[in-house]
C-alpha positions in Angstrom: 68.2 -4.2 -52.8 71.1 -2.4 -53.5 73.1 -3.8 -50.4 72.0 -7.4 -52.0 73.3 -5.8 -55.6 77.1 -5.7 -54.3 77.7 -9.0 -54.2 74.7 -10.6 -56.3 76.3 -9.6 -59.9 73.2 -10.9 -61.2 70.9 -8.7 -59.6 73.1 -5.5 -60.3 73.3 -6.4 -64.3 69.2 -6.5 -63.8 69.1 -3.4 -62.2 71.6 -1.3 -64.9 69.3 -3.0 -67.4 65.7 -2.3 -66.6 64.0 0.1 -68.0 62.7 2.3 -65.2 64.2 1.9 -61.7 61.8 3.4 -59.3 63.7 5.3 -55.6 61.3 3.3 -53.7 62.2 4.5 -50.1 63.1 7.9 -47.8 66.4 6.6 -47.4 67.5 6.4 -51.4 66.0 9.9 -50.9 68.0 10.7 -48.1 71.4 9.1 -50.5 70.8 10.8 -53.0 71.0 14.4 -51.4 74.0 13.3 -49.8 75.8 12.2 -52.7 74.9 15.2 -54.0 72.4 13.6 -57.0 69.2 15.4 -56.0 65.9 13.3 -56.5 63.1 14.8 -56.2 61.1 12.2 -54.3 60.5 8.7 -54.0 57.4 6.5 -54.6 56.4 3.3 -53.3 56.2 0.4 -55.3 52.8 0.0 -54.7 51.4 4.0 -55.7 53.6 3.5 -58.7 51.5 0.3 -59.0 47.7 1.8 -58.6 49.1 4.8 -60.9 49.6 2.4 -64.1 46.0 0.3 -63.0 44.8 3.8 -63.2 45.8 4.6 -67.0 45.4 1.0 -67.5 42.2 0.8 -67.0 41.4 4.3 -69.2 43.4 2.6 -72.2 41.6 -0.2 -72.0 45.0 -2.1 -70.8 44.3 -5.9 -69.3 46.5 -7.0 -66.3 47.7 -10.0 -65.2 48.5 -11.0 -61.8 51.5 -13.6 -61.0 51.7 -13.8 -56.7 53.4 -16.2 -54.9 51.0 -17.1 -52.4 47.6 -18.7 -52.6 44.6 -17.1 -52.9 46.5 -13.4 -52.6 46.2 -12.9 -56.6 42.4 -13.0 -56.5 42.1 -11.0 -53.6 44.3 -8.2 -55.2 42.6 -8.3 -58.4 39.3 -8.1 -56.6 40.3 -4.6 -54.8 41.9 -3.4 -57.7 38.5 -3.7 -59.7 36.8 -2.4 -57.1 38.9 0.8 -57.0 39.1 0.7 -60.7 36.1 -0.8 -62.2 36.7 -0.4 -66.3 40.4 -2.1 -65.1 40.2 -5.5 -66.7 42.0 -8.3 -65.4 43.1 -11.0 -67.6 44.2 -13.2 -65.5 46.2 -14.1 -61.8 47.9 -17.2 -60.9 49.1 -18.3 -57.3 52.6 -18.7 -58.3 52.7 -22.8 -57.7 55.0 -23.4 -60.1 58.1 -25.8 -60.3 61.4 -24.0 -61.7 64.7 -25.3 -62.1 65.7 -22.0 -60.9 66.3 -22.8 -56.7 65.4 -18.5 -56.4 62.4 -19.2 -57.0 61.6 -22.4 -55.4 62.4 -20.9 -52.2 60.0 -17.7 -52.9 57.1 -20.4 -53.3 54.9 -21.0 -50.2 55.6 -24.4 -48.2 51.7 -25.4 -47.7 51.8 -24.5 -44.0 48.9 -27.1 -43.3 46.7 -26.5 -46.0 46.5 -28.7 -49.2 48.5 -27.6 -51.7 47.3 -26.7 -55.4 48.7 -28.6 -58.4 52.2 -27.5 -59.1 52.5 -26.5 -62.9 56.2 -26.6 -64.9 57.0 -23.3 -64.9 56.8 -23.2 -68.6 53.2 -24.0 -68.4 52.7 -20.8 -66.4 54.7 -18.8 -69.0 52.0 -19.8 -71.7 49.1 -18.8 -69.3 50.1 -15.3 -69.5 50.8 -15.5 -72.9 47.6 -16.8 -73.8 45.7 -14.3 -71.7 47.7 -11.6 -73.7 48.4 -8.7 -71.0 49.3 -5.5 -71.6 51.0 -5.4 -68.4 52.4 -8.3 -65.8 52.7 -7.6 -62.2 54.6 -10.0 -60.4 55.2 -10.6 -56.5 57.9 -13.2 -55.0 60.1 -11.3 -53.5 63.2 -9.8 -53.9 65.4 -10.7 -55.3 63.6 -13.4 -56.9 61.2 -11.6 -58.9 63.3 -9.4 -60.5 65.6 -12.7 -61.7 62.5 -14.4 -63.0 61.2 -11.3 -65.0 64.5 -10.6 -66.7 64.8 -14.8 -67.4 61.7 -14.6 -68.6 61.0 -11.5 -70.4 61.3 -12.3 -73.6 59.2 -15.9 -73.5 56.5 -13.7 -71.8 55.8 -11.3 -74.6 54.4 -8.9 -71.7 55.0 -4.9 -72.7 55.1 -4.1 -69.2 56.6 -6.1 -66.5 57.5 -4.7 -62.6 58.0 -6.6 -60.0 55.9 -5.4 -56.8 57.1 -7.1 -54.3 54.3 -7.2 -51.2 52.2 -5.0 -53.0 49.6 -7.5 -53.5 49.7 -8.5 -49.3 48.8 -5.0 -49.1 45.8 -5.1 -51.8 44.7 -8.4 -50.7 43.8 -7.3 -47.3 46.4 -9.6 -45.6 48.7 -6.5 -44.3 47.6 -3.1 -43.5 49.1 0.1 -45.4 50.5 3.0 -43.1 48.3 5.4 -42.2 49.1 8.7 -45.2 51.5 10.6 -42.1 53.8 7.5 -41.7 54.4 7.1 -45.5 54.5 11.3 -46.0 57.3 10.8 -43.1 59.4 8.0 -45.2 59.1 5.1 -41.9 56.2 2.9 -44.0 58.6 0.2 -43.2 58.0 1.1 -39.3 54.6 -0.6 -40.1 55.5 -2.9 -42.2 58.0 -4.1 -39.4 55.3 -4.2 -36.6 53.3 -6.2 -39.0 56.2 -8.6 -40.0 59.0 -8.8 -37.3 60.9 -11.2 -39.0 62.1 -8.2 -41.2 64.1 -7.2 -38.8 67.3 -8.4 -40.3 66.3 -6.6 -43.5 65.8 -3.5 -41.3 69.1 -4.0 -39.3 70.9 -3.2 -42.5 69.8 -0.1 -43.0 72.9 1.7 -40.9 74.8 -0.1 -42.9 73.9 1.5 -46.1 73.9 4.7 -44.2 77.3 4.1 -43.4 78.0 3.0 -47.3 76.7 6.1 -48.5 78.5 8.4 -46.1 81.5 7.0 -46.5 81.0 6.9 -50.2 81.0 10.7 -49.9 83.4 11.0 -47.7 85.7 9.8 -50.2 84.3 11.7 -53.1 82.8 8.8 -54.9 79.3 10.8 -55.2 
């Protein structure tokens, strides 16, 4: 995300923006201690996730689930009742939606043999989750793609909370596996990830790169 941030000026204004950005990975741990900007750790998007269902459900804060493939939502929001039970859900959509935004478009699922559902303007799906009045949105497209539709959209949503989550919901859904707790204590969840997805190898081959941005970065006493 932050080698996409460089040279997507989009992206980067979202990121200085948001409200919370989260160290997601072992290697933004790694950067930091290099640049000499300690963090203390990092969390994956998806604890972060099942820690705010966890006080959700405790405040009595309904969820709604926006995923861009079919059937995933309803899957996630099944396991995240079952392993929160007083979480309410107050709604999920498949993320079929047309946009004039081309992001997005290309985020969507192309059908891969199976009939499609009805494809709903995008403003349509914007007064869905209105209507169902969540506390908090969690949306999964992609990135950089959800982050751009949030910040698009936040206002029009009229959502407290909205985080993008990325493959989260694969994960909750059933349709990947998560790391066993050694791998993601060790910082390589994205070893598994990888084995489980190997057309992420181009996102993986990059991360030299940033090692080479961030050392170089400190080389020159930018940190």
């Amino acid at each position: 995300m932050l080698l996409e941030a460089e040279h997507d000026a989009e992206l980067r204004r979202i990121l200085e923006k948001a409200a919370l950005v989260v160290p997601e990975s072992s290697g933004i741990l790694w950067a930091s201690h290099v640049l000499e900007r300690p963090l203390e750790g990092f969390t994956p998007g998806i604890d972060l996730m099942l820690a705010i269902c966890r006080m959700a459900q405790e405040k009595w804060h309904p969820a709604f689930l926006l995923v861009s493939g079919p059937g995933i939502a309803e899957a996630a929001g099944r396991e995240l009742t079952r392993l929160y039970p007083a979480l309410k859900i107050a709604g999920t959509y498949h993320g079929y939606f047309s946009s004039p935004n081309p992001s997005v478009g290309r985020a969507l699922p192309q059908g891969e043999g199976r009939a499609e559902p009805r494809v709903r303007p995008e403003s349509e799906v914007i007064q869905l989750i209105r209507e169902a009045k969540p506390s908090i949105l969690f949306v999964g497209m992609g990135m950089p793609s959800q982050e751009k539709w949030i910040s698009r959209h936040l206002e029009a949503l009229q959502v407290p909370l909205v985080m993008g989550v990325g493959g989260s919901f694969d994960v909750l859904s059933g349709k990947l596996g998560r790391a066993p707790r050694l791998m993601r204590r060790a910082g390589v969840e994205w070893l598994y990830r990888l084995a489980q997805e190997p057309w992420r190898w181009r996102r993986i081959a990059q991360l030299p790169v940033f090692a080479w941005k961030v050392l170089n970065e400190k080389r020159h006493g930018k940190g």
